[in-house]
C-alpha positions as CSV (number, residue, x, y, z in Angstrom):
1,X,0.0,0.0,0.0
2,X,1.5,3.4,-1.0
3,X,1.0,6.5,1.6
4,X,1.9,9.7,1.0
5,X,5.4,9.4,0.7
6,X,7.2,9.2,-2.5
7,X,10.9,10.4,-3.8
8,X,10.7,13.8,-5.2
9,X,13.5,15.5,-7.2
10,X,16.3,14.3,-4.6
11,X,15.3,10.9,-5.2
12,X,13.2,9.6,-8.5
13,X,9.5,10.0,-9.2
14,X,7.0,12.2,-7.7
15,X,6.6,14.2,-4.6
16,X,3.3,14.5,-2.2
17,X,1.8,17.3,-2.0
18,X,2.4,17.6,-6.0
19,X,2.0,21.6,-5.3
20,X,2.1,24.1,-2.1
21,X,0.1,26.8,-1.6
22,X,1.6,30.2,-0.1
23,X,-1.4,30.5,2.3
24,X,-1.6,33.9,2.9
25,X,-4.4,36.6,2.7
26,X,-4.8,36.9,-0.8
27,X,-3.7,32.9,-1.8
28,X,-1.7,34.4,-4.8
29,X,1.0,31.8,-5.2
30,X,1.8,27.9,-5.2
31,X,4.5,26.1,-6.7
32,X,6.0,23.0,-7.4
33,X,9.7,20.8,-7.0
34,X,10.5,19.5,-10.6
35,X,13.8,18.4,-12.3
36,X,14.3,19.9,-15.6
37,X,15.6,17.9,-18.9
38,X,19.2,18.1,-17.6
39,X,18.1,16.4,-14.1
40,X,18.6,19.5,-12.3
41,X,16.0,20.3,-9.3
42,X,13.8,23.7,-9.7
43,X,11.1,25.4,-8.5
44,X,8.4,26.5,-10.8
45,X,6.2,29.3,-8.9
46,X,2.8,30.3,-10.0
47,X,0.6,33.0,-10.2
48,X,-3.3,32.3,-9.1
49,X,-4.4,34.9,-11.1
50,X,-4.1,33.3,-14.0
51,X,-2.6,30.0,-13.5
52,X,0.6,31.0,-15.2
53,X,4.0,30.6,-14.5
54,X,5.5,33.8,-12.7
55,X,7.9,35.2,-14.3
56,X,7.6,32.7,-17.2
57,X,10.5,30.9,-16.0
58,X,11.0,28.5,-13.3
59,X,14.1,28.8,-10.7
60,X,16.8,26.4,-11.2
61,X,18.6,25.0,-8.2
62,X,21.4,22.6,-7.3
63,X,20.2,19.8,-4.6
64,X,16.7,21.2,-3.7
65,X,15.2,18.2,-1.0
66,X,12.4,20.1,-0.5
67,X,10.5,23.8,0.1
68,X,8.2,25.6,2.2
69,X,6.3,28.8,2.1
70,X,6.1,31.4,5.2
71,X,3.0,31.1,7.2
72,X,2.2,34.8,7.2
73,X,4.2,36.2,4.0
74,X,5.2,35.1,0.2
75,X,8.7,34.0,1.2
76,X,9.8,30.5,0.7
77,X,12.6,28.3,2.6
78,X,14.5,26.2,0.2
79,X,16.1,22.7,1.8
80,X,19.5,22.2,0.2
């Protein structure tokens, strides 16, 4: 039986929960921990406006295990 842990971008496959929302007032963000055709790790933030992603261009990092958004504010802790 599965649960809800899988290997995300450290490991192989997928990770649970597939996006996080940035919870604040106005619920304008969530993102997602991908790898990119080289196998590097990245974030891909987006916009809740219009589903699209901000920026048009995700944010490539070496080694990302996970992330989390602030409680209170759009800032997000990376876990190298």
């Amino acid at each position: 039986v599965g649960g809800a842990k899988s290997a995300g971008p450290g490991g192989q496959g997928l990770q649970w929960p597939l996006f996080k929302w940035c919870q604040t007032e106005d619920d304008k963000y969530f993102a997602r921990l991908a790898r990119n055709k080289a196998g590097k790790t990245m974030i891909s933030v987006y916009d809740t406006k219009d589903m699209s992603l901000l920026d048009k261009k995700s944010i490539q990092m070496e080694n990302v295990v996970d992330f989390n958004w602030s409680p209170k504010e759009a800032i997000m802790c990376v876990y190298q």
